[in-house]
N, C-alpha and C positions, 0 to 999 in steps of 0.2 A: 504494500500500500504506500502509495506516493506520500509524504509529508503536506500541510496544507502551505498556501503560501498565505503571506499576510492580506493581501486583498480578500483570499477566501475565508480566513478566519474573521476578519472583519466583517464581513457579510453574512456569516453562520451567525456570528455572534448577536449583528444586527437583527437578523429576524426571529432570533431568539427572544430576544429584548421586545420587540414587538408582539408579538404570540405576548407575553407576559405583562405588558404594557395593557393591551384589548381583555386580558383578563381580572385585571386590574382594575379597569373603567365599568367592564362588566359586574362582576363579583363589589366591586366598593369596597374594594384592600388594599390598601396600600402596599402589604407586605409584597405583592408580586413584584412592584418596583425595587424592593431591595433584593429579593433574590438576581433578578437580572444583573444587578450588578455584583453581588456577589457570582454568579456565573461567568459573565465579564470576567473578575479576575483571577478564580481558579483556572480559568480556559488559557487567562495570557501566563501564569505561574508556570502550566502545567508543560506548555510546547509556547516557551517565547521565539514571536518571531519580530521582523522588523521589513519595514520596507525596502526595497531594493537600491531604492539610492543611496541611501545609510550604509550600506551593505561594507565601504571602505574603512570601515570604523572599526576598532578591536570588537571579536564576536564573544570574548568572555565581558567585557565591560558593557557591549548590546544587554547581551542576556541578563546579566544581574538589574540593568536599566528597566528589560521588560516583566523580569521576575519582583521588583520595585513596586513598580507604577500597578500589575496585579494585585500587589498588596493591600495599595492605595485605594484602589479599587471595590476589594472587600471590606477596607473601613468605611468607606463613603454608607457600602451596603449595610453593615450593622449599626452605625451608629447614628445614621441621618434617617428621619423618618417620613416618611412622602404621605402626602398626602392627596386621593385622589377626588 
């Protein structure tokens, strides 16, 4: 199985976030908004990738960048509370 590239993770990610967004508006939860984003960042944690132009950059200092901003990502998700 091919690895994703980062446009395609982007776009999984996005329509994930959307799915969970319409359930969200749906249901009157907020919580779906934080899971998306905790999804978001286990996804970038788990296979950091980065766009191709970047690509000239140390790929261990990419990585801990995208394993980073995942992180960031799952705090935004637990500790911000959406409301929809």
């Amino acid at each position: 199985m091919k690895r994703m590239t980062w446009k395609t993770q982007i776009m999984t990610c996005a329509g994930i976030h959307a799915v969970l967004f319409a359930l969200a508006v749906i249901t009157k939860r907020g919580i779906f908004n934080n899971i998306a984003w905790v999804v978001w960042g286990v996804v970038f944690i788990l296979h950091p990738v980065w766009p191709r132009a970047w690509d000239y950059a140390d790929h261990d200092k990419m990585r801990l960048g995208c394993r980073i901003g995942g992180t960031l990502a799952i705090l935004i998700g637990l500790i911000t509370r959406f409301q929809v």
